[in-house]
mmCIF file of the C-alpha atoms, coordinates in Angstrom:
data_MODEL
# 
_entry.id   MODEL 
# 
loop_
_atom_site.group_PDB 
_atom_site.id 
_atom_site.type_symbol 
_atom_site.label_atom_id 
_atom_site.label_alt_id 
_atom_site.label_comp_id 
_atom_site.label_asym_id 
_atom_site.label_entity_id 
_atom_site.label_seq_id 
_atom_site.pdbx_PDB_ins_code 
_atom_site.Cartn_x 
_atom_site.Cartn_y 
_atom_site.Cartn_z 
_atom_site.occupancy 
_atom_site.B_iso_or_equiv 
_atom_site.pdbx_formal_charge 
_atom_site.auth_seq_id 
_atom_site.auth_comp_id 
_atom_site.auth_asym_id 
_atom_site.auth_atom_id 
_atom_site.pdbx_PDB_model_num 
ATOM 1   C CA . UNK A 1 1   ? 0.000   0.000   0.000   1.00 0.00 ? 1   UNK A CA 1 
ATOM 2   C CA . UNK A 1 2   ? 3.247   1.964   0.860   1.00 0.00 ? 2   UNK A CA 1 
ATOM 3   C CA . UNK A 1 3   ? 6.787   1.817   1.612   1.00 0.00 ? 3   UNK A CA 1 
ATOM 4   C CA . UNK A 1 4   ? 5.572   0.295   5.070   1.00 0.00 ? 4   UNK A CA 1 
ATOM 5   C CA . UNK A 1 5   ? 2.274   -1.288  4.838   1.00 0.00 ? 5   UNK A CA 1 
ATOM 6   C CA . UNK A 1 6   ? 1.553   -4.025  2.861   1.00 0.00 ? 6   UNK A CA 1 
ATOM 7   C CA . UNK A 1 7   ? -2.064  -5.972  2.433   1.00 0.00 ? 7   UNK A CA 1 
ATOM 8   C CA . UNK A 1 8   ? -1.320  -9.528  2.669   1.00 0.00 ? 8   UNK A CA 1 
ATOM 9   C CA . UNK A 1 9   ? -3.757  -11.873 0.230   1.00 0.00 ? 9   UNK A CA 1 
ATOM 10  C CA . UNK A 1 10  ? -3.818  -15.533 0.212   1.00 0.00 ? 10  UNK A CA 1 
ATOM 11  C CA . UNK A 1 11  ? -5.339  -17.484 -3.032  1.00 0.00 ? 11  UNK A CA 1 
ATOM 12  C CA . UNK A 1 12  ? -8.561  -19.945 -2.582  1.00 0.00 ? 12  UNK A CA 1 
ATOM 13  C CA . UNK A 1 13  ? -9.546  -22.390 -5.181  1.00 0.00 ? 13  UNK A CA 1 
ATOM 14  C CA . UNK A 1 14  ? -13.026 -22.681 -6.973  1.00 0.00 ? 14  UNK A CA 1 
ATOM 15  C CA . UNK A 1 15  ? -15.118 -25.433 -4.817  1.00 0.00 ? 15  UNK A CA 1 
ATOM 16  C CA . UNK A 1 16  ? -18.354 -26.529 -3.431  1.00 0.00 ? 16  UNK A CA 1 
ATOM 17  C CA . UNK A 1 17  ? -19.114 -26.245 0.236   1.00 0.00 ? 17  UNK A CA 1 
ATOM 18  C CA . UNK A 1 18  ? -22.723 -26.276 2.541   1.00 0.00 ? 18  UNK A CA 1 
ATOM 19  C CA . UNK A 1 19  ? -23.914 -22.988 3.377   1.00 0.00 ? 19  UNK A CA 1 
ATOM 20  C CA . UNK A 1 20  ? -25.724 -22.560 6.239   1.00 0.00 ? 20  UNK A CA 1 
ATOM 21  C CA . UNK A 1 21  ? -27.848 -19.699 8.251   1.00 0.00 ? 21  UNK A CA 1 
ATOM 22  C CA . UNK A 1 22  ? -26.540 -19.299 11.906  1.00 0.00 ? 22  UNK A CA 1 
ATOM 23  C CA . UNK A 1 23  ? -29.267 -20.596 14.124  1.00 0.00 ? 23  UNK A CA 1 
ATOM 24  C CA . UNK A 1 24  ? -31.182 -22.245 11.397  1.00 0.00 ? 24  UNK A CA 1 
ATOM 25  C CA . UNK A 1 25  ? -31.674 -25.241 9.887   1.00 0.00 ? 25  UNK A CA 1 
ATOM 26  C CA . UNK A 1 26  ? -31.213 -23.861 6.646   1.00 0.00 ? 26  UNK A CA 1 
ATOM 27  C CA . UNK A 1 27  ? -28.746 -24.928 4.096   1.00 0.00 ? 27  UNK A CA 1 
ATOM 28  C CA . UNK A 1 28  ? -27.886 -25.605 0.767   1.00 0.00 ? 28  UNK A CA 1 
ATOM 29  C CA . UNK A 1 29  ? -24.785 -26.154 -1.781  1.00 0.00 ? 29  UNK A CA 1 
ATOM 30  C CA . UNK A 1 30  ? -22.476 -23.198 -2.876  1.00 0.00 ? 30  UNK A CA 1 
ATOM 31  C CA . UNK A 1 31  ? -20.096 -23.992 -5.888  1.00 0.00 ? 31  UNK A CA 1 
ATOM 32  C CA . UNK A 1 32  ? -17.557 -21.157 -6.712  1.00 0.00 ? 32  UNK A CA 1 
ATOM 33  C CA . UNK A 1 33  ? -16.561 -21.807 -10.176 1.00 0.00 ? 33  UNK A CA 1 
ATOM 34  C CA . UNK A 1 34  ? -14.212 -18.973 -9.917  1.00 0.00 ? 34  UNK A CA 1 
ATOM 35  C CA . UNK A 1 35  ? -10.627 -19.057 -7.583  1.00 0.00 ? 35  UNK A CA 1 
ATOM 36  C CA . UNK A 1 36  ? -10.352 -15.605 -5.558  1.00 0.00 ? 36  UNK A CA 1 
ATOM 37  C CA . UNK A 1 37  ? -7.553  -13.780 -3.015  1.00 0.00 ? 37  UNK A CA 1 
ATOM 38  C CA . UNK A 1 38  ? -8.888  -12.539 0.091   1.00 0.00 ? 38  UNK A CA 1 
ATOM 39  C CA . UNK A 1 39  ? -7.180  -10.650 2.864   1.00 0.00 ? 39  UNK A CA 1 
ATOM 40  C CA . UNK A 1 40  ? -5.091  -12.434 5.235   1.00 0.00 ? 40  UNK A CA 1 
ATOM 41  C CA . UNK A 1 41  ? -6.332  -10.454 7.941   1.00 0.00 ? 41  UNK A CA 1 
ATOM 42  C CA . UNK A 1 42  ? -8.896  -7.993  8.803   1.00 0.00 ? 42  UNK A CA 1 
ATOM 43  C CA . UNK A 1 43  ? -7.939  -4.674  7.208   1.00 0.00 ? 43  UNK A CA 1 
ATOM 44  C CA . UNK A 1 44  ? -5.700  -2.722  9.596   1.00 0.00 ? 44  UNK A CA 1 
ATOM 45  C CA . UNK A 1 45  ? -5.844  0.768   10.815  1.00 0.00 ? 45  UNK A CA 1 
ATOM 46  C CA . UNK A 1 46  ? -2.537  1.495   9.449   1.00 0.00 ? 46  UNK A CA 1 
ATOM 47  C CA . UNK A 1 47  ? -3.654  -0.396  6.482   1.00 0.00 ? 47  UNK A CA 1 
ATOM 48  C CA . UNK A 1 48  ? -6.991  1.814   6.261   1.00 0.00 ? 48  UNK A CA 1 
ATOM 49  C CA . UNK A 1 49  ? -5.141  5.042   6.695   1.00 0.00 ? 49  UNK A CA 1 
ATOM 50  C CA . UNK A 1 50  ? -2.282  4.404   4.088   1.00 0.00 ? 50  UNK A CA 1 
ATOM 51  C CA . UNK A 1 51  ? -5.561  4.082   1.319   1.00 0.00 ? 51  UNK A CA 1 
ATOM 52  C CA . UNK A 1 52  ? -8.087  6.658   3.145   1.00 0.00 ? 52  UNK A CA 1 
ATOM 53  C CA . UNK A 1 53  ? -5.787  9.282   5.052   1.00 0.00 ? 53  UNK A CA 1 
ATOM 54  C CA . UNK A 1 54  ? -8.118  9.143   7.913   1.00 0.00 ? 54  UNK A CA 1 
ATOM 55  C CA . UNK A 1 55  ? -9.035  6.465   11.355  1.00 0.00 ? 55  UNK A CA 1 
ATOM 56  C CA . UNK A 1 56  ? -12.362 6.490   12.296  1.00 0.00 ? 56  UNK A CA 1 
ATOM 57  C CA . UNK A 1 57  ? -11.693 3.725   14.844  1.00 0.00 ? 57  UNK A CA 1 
ATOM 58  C CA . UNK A 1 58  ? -12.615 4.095   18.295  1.00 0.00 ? 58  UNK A CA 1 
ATOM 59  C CA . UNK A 1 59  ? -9.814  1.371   19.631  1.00 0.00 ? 59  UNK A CA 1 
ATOM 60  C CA . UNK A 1 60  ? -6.722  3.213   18.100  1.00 0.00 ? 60  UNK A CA 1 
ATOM 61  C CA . UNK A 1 61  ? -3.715  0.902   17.766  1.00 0.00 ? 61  UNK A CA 1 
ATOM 62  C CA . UNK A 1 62  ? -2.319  0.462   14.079  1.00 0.00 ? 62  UNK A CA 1 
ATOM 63  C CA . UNK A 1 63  ? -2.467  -3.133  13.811  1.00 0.00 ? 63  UNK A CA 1 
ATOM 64  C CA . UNK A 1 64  ? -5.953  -3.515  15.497  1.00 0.00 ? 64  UNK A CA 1 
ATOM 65  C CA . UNK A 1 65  ? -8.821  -4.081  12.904  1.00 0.00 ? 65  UNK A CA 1 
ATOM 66  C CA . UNK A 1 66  ? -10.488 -0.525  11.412  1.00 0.00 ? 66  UNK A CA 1 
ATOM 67  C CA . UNK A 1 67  ? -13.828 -0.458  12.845  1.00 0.00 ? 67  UNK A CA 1 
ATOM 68  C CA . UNK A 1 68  ? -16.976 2.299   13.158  1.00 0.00 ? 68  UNK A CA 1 
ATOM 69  C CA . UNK A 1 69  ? -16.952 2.513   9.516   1.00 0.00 ? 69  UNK A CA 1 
ATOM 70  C CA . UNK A 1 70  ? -19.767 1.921   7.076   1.00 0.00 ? 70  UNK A CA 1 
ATOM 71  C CA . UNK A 1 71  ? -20.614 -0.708  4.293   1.00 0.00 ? 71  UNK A CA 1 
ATOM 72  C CA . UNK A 1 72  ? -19.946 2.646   1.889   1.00 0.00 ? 72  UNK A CA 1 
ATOM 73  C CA . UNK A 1 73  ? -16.695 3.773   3.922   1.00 0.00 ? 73  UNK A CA 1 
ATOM 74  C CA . UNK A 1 74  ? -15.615 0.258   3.136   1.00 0.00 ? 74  UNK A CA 1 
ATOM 75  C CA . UNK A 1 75  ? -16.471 0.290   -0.451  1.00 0.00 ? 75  UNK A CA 1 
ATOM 76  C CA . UNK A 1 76  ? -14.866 3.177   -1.112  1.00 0.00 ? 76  UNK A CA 1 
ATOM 77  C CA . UNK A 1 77  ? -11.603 1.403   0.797   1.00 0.00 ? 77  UNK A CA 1 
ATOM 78  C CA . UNK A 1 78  ? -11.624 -0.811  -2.349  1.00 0.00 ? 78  UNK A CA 1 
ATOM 79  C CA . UNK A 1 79  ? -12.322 1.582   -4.845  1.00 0.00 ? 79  UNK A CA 1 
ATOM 80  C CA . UNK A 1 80  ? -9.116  3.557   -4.040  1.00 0.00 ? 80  UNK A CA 1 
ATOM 81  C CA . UNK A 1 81  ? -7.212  0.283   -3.693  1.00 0.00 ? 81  UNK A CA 1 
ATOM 82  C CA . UNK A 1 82  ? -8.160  -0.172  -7.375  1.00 0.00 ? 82  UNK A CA 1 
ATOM 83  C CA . UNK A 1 83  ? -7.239  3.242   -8.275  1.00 0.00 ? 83  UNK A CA 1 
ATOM 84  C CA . UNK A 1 84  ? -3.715  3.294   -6.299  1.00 0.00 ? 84  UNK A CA 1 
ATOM 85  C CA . UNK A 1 85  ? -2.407  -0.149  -7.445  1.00 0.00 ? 85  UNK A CA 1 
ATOM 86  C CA . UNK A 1 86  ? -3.331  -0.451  -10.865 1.00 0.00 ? 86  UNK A CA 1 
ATOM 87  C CA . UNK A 1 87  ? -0.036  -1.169  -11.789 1.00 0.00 ? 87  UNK A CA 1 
ATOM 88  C CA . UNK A 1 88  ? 0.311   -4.374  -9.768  1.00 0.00 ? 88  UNK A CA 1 
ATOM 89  C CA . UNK A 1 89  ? -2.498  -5.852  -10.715 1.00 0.00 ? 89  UNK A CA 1 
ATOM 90  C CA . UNK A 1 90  ? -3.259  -8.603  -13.137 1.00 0.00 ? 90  UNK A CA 1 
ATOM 91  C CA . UNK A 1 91  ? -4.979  -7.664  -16.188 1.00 0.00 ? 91  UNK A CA 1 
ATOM 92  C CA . UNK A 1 92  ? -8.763  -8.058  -15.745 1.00 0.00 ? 92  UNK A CA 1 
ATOM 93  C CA . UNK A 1 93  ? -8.117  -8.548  -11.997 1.00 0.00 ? 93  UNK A CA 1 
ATOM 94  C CA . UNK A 1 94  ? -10.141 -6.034  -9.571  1.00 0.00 ? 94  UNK A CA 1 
ATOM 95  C CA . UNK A 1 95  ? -9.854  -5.599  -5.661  1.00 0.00 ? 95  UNK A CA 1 
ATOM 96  C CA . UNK A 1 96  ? -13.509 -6.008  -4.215  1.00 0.00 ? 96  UNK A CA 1 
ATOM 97  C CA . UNK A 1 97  ? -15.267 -6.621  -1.003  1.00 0.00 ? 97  UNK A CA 1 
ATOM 98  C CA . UNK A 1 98  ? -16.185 -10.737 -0.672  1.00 0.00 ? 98  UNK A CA 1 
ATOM 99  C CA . UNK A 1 99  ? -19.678 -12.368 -1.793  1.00 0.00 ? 99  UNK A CA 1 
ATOM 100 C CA . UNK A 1 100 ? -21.438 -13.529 1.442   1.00 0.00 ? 100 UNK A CA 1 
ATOM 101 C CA . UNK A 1 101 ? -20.561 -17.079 -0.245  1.00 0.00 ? 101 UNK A CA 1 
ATOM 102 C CA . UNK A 1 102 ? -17.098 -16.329 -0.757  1.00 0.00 ? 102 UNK A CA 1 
ATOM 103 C CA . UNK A 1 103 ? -16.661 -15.349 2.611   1.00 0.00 ? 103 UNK A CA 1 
ATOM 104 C CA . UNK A 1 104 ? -18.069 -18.250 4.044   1.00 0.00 ? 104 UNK A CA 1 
ATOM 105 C CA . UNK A 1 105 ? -15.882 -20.658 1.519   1.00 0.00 ? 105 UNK A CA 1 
ATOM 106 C CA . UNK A 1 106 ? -12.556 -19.063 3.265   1.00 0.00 ? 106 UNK A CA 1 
ATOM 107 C CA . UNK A 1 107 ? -14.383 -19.161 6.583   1.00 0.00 ? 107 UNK A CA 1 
ATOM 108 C CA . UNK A 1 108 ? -15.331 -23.105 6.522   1.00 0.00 ? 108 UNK A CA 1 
ATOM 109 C CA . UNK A 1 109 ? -11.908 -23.589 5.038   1.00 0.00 ? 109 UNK A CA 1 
ATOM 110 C CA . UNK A 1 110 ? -12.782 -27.096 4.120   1.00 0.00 ? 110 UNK A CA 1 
ATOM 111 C CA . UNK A 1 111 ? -14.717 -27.856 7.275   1.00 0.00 ? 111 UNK A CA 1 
ATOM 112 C CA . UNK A 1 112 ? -18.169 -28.753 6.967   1.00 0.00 ? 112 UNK A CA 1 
ATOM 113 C CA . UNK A 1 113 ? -18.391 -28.046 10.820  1.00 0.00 ? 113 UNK A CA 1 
ATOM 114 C CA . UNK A 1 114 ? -21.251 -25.602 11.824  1.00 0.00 ? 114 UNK A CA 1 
ATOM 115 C CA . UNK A 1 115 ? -19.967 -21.958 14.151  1.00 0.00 ? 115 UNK A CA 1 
ATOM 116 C CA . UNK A 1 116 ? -17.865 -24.015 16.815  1.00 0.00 ? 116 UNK A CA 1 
ATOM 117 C CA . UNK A 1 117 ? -15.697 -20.917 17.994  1.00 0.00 ? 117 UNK A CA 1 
ATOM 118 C CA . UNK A 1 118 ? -15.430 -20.411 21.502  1.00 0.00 ? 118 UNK A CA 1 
ATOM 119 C CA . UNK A 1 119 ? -13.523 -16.659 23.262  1.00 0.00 ? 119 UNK A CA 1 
ATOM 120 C CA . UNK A 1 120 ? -10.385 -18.646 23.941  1.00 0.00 ? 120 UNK A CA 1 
ATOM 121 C CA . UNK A 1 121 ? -10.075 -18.974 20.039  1.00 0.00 ? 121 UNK A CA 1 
ATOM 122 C CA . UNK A 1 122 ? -11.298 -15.546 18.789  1.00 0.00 ? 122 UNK A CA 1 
ATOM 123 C CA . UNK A 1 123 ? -12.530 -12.637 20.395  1.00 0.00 ? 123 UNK A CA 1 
ATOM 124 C CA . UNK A 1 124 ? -15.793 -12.531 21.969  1.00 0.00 ? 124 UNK A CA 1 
ATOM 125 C CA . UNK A 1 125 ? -18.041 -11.099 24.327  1.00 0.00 ? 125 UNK A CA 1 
ATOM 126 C CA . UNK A 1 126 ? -17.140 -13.803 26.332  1.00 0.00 ? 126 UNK A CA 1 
ATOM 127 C CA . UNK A 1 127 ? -13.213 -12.797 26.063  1.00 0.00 ? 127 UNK A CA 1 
ATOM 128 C CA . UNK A 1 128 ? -14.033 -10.443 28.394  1.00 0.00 ? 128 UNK A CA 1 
ATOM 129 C CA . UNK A 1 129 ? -11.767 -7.977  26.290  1.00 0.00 ? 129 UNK A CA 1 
ATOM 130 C CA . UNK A 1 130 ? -14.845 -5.037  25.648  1.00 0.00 ? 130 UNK A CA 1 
ATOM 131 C CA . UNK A 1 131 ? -12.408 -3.883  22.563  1.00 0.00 ? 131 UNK A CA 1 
ATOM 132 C CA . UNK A 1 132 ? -10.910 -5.106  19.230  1.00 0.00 ? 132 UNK A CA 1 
ATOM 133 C CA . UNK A 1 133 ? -7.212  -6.326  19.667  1.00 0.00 ? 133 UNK A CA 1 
ATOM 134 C CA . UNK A 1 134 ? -4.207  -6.554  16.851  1.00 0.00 ? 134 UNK A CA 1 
ATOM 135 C CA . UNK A 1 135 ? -5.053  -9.093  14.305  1.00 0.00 ? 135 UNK A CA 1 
ATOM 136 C CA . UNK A 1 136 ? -3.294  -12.012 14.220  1.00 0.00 ? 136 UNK A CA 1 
ATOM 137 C CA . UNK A 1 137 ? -3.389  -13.176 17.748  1.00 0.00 ? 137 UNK A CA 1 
ATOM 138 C CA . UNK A 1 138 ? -5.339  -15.819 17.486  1.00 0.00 ? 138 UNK A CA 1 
ATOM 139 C CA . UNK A 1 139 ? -4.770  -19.620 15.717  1.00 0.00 ? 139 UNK A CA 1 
ATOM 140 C CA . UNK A 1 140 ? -5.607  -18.962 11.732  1.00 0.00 ? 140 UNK A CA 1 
ATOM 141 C CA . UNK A 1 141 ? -7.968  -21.372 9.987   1.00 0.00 ? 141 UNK A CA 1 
ATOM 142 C CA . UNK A 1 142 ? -7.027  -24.223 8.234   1.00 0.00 ? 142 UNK A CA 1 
ATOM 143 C CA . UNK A 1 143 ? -6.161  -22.024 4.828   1.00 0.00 ? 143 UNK A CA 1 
ATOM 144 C CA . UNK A 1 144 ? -4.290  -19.851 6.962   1.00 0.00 ? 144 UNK A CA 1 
ATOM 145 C CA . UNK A 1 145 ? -6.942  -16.811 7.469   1.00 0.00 ? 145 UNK A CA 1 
ATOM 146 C CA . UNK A 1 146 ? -7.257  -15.235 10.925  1.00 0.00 ? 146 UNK A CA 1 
ATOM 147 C CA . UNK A 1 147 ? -9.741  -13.602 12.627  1.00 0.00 ? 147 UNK A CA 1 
ATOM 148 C CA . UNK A 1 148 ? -12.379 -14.744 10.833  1.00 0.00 ? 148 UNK A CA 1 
ATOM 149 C CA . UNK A 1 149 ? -14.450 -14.896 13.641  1.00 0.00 ? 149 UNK A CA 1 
ATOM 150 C CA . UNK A 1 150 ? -15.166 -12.205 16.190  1.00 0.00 ? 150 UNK A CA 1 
ATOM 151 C CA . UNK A 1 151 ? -12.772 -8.996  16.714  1.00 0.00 ? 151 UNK A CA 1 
ATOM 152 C CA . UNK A 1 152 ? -14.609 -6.786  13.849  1.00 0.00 ? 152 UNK A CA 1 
ATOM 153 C CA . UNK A 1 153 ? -17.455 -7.692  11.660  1.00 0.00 ? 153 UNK A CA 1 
ATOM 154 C CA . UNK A 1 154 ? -17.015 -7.824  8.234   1.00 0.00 ? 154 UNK A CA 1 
ATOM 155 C CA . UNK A 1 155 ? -18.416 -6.108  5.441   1.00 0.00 ? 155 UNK A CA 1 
ATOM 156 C CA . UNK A 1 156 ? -19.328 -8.692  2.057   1.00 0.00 ? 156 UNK A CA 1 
ATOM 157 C CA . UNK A 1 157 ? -20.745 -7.381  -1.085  1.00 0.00 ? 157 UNK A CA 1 
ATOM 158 C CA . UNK A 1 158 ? -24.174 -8.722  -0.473  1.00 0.00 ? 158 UNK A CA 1 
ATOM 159 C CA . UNK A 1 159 ? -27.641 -6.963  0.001   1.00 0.00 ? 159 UNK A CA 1 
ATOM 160 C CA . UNK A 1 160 ? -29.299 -8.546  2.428   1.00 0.00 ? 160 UNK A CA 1 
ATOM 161 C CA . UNK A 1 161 ? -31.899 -11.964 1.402   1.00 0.00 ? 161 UNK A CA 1 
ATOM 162 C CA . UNK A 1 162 ? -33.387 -14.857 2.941   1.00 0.00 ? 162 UNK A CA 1 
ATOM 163 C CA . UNK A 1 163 ? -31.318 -17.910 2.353   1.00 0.00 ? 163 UNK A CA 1 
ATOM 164 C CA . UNK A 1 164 ? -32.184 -20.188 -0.331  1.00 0.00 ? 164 UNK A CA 1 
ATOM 165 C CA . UNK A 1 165 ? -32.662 -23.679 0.136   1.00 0.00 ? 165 UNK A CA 1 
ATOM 166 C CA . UNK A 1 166 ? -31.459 -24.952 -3.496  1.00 0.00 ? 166 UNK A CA 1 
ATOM 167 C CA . UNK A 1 167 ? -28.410 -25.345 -4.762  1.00 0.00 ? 167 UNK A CA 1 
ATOM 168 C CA . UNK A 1 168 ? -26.442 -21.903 -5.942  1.00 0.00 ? 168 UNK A CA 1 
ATOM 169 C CA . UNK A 1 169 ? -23.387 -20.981 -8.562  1.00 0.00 ? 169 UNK A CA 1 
ATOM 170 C CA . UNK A 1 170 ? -21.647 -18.224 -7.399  1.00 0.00 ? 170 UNK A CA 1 
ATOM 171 C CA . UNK A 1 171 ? -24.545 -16.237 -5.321  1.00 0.00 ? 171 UNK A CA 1 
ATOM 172 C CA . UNK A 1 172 ? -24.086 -12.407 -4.736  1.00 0.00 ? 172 UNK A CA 1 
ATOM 173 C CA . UNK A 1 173 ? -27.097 -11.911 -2.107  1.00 0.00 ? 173 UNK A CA 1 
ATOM 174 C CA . UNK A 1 174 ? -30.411 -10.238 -2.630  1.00 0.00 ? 174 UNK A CA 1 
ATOM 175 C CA . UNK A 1 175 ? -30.793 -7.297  -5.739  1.00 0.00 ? 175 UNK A CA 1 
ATOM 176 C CA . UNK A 1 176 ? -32.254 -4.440  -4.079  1.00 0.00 ? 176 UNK A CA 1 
ATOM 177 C CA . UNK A 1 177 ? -32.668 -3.295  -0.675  1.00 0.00 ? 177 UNK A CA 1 
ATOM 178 C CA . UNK A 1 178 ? -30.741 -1.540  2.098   1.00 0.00 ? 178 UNK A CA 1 
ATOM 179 C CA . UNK A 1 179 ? -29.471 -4.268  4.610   1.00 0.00 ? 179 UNK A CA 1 
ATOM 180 C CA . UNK A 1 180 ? -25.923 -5.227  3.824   1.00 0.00 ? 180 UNK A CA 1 
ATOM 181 C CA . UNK A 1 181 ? -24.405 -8.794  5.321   1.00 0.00 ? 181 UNK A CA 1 
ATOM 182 C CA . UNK A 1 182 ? -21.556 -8.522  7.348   1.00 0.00 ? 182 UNK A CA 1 
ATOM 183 C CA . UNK A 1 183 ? -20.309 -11.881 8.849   1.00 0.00 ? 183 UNK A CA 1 
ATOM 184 C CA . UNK A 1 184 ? -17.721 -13.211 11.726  1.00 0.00 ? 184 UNK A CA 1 
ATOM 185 C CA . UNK A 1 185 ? -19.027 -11.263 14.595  1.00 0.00 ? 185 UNK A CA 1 
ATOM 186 C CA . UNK A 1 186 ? -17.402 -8.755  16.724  1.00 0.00 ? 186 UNK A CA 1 
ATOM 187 C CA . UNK A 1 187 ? -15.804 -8.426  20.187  1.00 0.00 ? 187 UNK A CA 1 
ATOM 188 C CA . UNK A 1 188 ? -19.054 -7.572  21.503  1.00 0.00 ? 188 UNK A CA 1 
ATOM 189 C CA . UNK A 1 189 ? -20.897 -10.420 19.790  1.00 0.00 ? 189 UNK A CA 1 
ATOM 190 C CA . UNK A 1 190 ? -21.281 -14.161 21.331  1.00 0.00 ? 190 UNK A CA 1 
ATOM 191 C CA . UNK A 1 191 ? -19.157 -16.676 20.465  1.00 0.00 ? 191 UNK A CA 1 
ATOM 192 C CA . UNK A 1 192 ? -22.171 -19.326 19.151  1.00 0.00 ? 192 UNK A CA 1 
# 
């Protein structure tokens, strides 16, 4: 992003997982027929600033997770990015914010196991923290992504929907309305 902040990606294959509502019963197949990169870690404060010249975090600390911005904030985070690093990117390639579905794919990392995270492996209400904390401290998933629950919610690309219940090819969430889906949880969210 600079001379001194870099955005870490890591590469995930095309594949077919179950995608399920928290809480619900609900659930149906997701094939990604597309591979995509996605950000090792939550997007930094110091990793926000380089892009956006401003911190609108409450919990200041420049490798803690920007927070208290918006679903258009973040958007616009991208935007730039694409603007700014042109240069380094692959013809045709574009930075963007994750599908729901995409999200969840990195999530699950393989695992067909349902939300089984606990606040001694990500931070929760139940942490007892009250704040975000740096990224990276706790154990990354099995395709080496951390924080993926808890710490900050995350913004995807997706307007809001009910879930279907057949099988999908490479959703992207409702097409019109105002809700936006973040996913993971935050610090002040339960661990499920």
């Amino acid at each position: 992003l600079n001379s001194t902040v870099s955005l870490e990606m890591i590469w995930v294959e095309s594949g077919t997982f179950r995608m399920e509502s928290f809480g619900s019963s609900e659930a149906h197949d997701v094939t990604l027929t597309n591979g995509f990169y996605l950000g090792k870690y939550e997007v930094t404060q110091s990793q926000y600033n380089a892009v956006m010249n401003s911190n609108p975090s409450v919990f200041s600390g420049d490798n803690r997770p920007v927070e208290n911005i918006s679903w258009g904030s973040a958007r616009s985070f991208v935007q730039l990015l694409n603007e700014e690093d042109n240069e380094s990117l692959t013809t045709g390639w574009v930075y963007a914010l994750p599908t729901e579905a995409e999200w969840e794919f990195a999530c699950r990392a393989g695992s067909s196991s349902g939300n089984e995270i606990n606040s001694s492996r990500a931070n929760f209400s139940e942490s007892g923290i009250g704040q975000t904390v740096d990224v990276g401290l706790y154990q990354p998933n099995n395709w080496g992504f951390y924080d993926m629950h808890g710490n900050v919610r995350e913004w995807t690309a997706d307007i809001y929907s009910n879930y279907s219940i057949t099988p999908q090819v490479n959703p992207t969430g409702g097409v019109s309305g105002d809700g936006r889906v973040t996913r993971g949880g935050s610090y002040g969210d339960g661990g499920g």
